[in-house]
ZANU-920657 format. One line per field, with one value per atom (N, C-alpha, C, CB): residue number from 1; z, y, x; atom name. Coordinates in Angstrom, 2 decimals. Glycine has a CB too. Example, Ala and Ser with C-alpha at 12.3 -4.5 7.8 and 13.67 -1.06 7.14 Angstrom:
BEGIN
pos = (1  1  1  1  2  2  2  2)
c3 = (7.80  7.80  7.80  9.05  7.08  7.14  7.87  5.72)
c2 = (-5.69  -4.50  -3.30  -4.47  -2.25  -1.06  0.03  -0.60)
c1 = (13.19  12.30  13.20  11.31  12.85  13.67  12.90  14.08)
site = (N  CA  C  CB  N  CA  C  CB)
This chain:
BEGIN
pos = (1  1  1  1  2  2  2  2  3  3  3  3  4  4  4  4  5  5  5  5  6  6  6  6  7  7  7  7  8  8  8  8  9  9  9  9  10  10  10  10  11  11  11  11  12  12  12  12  13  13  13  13  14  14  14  14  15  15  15  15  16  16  16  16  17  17  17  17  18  18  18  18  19  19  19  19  20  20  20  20  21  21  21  21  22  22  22  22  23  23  23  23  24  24  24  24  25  25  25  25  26  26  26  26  27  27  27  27  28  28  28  28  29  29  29  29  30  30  30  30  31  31  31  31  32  32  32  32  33  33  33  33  34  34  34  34  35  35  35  35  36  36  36  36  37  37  37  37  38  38  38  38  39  39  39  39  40  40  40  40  41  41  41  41  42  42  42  42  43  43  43  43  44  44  44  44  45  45  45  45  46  46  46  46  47  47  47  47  48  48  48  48  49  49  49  49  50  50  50  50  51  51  51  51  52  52  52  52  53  53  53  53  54  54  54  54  55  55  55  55  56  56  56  56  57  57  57  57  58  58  58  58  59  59  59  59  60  60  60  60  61  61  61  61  62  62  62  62  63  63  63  63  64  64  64  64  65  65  65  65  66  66  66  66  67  67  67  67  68  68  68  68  69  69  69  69  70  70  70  70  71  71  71  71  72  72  72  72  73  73  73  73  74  74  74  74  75  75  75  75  76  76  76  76  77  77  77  77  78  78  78  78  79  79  79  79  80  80  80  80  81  81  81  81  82  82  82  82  83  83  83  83  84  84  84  84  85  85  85  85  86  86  86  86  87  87  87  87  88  88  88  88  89  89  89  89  90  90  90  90  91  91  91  91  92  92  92  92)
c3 = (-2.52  -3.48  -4.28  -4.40  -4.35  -4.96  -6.37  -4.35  -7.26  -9.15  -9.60  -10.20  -10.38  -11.19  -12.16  -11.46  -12.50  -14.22  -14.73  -14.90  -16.00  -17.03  -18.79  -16.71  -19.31  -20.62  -21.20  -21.11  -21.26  -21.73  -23.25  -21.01  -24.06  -25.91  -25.67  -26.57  -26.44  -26.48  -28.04  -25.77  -28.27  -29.79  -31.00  -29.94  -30.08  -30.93  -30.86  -31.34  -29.84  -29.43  -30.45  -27.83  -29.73  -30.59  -31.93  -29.55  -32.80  -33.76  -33.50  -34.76  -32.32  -32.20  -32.16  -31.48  -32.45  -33.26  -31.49  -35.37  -31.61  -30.08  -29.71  -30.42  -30.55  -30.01  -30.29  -30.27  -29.83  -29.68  -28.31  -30.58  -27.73  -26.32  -25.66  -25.12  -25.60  -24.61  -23.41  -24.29  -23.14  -21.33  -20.54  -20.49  -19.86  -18.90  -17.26  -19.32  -16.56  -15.33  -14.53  -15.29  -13.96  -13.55  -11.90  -14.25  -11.66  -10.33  -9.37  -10.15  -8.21  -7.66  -7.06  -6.96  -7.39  -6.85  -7.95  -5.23  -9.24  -9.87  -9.92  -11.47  -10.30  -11.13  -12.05  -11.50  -12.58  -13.92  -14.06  -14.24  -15.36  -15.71  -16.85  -15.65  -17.27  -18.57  -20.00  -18.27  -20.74  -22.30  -22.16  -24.23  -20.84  -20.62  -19.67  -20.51  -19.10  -18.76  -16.82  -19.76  -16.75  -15.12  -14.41  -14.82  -13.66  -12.55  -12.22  -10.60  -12.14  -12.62  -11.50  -13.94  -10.54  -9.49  -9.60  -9.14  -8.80  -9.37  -9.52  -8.77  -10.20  -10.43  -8.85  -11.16  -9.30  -8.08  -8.56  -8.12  -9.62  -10.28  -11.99  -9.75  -12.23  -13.54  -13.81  -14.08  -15.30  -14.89  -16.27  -14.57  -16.69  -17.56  -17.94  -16.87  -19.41  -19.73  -20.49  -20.13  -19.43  -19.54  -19.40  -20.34  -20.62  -20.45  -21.01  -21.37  -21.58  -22.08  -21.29  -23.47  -20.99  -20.02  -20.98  -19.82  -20.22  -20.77  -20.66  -20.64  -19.14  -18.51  -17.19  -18.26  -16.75  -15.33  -14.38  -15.35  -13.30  -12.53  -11.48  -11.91  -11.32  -11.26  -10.27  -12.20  -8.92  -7.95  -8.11  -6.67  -8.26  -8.44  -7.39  -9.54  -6.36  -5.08  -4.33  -5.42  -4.34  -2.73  -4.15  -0.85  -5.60  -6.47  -6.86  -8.26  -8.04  -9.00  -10.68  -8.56  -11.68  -13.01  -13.45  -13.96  -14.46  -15.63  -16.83  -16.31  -17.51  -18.29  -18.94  -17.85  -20.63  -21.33  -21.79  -22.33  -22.12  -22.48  -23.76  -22.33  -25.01  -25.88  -25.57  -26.93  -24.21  -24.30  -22.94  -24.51  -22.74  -21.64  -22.58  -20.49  -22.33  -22.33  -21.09  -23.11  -21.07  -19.83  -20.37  -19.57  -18.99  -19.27  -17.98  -19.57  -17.62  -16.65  -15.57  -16.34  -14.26  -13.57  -13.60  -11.93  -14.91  -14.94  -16.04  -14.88  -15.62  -16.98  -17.02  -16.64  -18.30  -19.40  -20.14  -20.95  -20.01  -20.97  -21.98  -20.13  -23.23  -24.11  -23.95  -25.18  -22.58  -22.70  -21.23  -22.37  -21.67  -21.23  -19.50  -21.99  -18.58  -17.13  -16.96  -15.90  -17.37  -17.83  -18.27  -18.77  -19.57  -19.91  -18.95  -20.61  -18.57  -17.74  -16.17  -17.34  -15.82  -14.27  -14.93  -13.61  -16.37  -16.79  -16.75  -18.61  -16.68  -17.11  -16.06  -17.27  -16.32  -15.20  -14.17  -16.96)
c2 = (-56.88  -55.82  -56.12  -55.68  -55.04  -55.38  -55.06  -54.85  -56.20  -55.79  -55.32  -56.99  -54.70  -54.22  -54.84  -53.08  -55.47  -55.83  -54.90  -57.89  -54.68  -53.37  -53.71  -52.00  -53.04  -52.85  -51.93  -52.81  -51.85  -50.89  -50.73  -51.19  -49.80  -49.30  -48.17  -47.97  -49.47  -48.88  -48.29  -49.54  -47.05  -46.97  -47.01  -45.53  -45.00  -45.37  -46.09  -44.50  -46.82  -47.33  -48.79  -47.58  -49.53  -50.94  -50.97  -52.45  -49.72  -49.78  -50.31  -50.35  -50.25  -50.67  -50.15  -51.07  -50.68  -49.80  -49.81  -51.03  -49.24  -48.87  -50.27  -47.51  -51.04  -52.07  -53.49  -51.95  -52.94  -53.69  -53.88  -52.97  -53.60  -53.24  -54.35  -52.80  -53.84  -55.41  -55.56  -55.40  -56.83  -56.68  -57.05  -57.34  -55.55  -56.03  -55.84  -55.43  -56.47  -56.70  -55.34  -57.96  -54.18  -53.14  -53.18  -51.31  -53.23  -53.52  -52.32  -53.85  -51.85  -50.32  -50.11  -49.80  -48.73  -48.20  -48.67  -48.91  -49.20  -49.47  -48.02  -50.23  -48.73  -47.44  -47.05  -47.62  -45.69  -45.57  -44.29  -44.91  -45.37  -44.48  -43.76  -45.07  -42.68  -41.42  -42.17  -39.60  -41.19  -42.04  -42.06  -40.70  -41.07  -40.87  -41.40  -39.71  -42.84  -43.89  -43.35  -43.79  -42.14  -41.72  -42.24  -40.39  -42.51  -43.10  -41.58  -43.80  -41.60  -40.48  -40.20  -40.75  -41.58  -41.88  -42.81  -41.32  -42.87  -44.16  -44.21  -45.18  -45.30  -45.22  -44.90  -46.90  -43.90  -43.51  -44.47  -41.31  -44.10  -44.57  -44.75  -43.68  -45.81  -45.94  -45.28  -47.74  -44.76  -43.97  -44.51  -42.16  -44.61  -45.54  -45.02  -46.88  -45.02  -44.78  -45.91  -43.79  -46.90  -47.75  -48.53  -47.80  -49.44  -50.99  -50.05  -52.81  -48.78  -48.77  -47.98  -48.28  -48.17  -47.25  -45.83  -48.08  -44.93  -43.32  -43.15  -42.25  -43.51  -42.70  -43.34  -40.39  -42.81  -43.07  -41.89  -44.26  -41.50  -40.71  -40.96  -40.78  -40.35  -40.60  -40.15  -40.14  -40.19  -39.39  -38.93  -39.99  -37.83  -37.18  -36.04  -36.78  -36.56  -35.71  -35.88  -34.19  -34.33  -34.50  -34.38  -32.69  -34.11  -33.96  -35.60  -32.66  -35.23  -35.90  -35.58  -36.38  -36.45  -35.82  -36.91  -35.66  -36.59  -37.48  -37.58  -36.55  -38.57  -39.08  -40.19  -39.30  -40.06  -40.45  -42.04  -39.37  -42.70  -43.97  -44.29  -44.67  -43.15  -43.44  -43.12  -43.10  -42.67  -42.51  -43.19  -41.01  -44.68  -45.63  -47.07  -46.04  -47.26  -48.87  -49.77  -49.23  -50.98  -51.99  -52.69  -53.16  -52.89  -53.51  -54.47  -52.56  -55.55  -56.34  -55.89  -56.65  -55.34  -54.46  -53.01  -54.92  -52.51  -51.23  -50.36  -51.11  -49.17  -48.83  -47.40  -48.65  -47.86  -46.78  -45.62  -47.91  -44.32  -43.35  -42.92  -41.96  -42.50  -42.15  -40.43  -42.72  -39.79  -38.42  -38.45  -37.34  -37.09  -37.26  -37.10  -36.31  -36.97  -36.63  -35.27  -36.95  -34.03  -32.91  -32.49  -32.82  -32.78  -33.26  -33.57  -34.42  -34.44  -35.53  -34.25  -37.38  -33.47  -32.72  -31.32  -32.15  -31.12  -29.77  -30.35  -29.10  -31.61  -32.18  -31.78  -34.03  -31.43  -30.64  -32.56  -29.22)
c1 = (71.50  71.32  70.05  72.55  69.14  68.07  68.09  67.05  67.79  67.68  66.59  67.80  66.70  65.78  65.81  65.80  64.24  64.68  63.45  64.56  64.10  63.68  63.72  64.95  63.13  63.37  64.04  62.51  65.11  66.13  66.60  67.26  65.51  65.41  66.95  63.24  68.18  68.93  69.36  69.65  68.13  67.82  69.13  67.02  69.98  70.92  72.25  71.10  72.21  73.31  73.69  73.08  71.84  72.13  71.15  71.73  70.76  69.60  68.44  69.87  68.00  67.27  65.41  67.91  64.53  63.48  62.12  62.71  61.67  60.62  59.93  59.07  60.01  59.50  59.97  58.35  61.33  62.75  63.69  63.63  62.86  63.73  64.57  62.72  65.71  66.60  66.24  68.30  65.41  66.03  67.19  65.28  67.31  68.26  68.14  69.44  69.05  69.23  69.90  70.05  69.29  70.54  70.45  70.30  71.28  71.48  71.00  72.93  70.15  70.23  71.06  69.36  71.85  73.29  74.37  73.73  73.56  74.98  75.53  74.94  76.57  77.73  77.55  78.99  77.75  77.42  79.01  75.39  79.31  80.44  80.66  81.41  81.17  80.84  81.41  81.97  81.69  81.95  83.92  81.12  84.31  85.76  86.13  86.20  85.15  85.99  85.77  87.89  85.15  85.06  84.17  84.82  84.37  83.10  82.03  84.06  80.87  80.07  79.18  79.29  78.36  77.72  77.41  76.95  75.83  75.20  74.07  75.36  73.43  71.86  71.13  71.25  70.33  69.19  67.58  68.85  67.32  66.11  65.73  65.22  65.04  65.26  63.48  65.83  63.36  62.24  61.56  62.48  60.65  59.88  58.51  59.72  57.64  56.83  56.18  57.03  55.43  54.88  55.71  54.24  56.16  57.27  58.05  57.06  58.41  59.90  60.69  60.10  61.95  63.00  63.00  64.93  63.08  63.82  64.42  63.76  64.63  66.51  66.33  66.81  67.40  67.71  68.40  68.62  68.33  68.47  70.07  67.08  70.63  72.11  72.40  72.94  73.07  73.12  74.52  72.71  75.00  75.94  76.50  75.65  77.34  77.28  75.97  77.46  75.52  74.52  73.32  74.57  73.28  71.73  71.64  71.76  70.78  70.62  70.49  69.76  70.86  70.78  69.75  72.32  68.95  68.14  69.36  66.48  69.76  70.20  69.40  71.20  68.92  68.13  68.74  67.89  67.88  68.23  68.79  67.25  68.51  69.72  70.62  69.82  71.07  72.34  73.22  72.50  72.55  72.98  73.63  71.42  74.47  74.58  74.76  75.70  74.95  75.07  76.39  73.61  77.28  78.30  78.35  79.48  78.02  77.99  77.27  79.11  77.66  76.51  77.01  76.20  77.86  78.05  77.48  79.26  76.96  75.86  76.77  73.61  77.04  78.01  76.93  78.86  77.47  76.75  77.92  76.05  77.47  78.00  78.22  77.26  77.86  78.07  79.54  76.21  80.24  81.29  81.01  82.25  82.03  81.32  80.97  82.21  81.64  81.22  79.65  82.00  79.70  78.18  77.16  78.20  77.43  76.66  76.34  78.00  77.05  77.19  76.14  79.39  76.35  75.51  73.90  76.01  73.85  71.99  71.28  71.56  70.58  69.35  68.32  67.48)
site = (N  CA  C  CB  N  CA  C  CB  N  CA  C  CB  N  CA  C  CB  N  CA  C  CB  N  CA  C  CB  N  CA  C  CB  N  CA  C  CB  N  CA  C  CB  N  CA  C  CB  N  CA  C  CB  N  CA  C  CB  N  CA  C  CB  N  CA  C  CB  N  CA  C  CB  N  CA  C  CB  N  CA  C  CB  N  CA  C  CB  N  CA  C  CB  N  CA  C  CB  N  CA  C  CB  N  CA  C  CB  N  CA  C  CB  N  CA  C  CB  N  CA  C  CB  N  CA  C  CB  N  CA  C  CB  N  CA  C  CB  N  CA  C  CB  N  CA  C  CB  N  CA  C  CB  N  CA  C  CB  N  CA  C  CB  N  CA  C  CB  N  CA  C  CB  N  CA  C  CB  N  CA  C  CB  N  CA  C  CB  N  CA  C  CB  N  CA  C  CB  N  CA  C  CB  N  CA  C  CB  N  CA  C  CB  N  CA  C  CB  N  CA  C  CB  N  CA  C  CB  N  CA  C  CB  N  CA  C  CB  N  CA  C  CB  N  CA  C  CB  N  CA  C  CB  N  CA  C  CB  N  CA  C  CB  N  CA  C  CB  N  CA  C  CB  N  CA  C  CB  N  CA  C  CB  N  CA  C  CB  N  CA  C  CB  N  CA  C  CB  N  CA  C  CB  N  CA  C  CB  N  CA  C  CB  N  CA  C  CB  N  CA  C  CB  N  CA  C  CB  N  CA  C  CB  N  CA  C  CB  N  CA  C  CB  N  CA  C  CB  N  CA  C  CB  N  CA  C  CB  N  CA  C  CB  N  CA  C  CB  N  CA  C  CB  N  CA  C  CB  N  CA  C  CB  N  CA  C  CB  N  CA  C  CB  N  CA  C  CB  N  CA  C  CB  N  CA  C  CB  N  CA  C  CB  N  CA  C  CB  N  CA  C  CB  N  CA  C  CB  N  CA  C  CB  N  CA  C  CB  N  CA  C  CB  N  CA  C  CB  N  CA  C  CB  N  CA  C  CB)
């Protein structure tokens, strides 16, 4: 499995200020599961403006969604969003 390592500004999650960024380790194809505990898909691509993460791209069925980086956390190799799976299926 190939890792990605990244800088992931998890602003409002951990207060953290733009040039604060945690690094972390996200695995490609992790899982990413909603704020209601559902399994959602998985990471397709993490997408970045310069060194800082924005979001990441989610494969959800046969698309994909952009989901923004205040609204990701990391939980071992599983990356949690704070929007519900609902939410998460309306993101363009």
């Amino acid at each position: 499995m190939k890792i990605l390592t990244l800088a992931l500004g998890l602003f409002a999650l951990a207060g953290a200020t733009a040039g604060q960024a945690a690094a972390l380790n996200i695995p490609r194809n992790a899982k990413v599961v909603s704020a209601d505990g559902r399994e959602i898909g998985l990471v397709n691509r993490v997408l970045t403006s310069g060194e800082d993460v924005t979001g990441i791209r989610v494969i959800i069925g046969s698309r994909s969604v952009t989901v923004g980086a205040d609204k990701l956390s990391l939980d071992g190799e599983i990356v949690k969003t704070s929007l519900t799976k609902k939410e998460v299926e309306r993101l363009p």
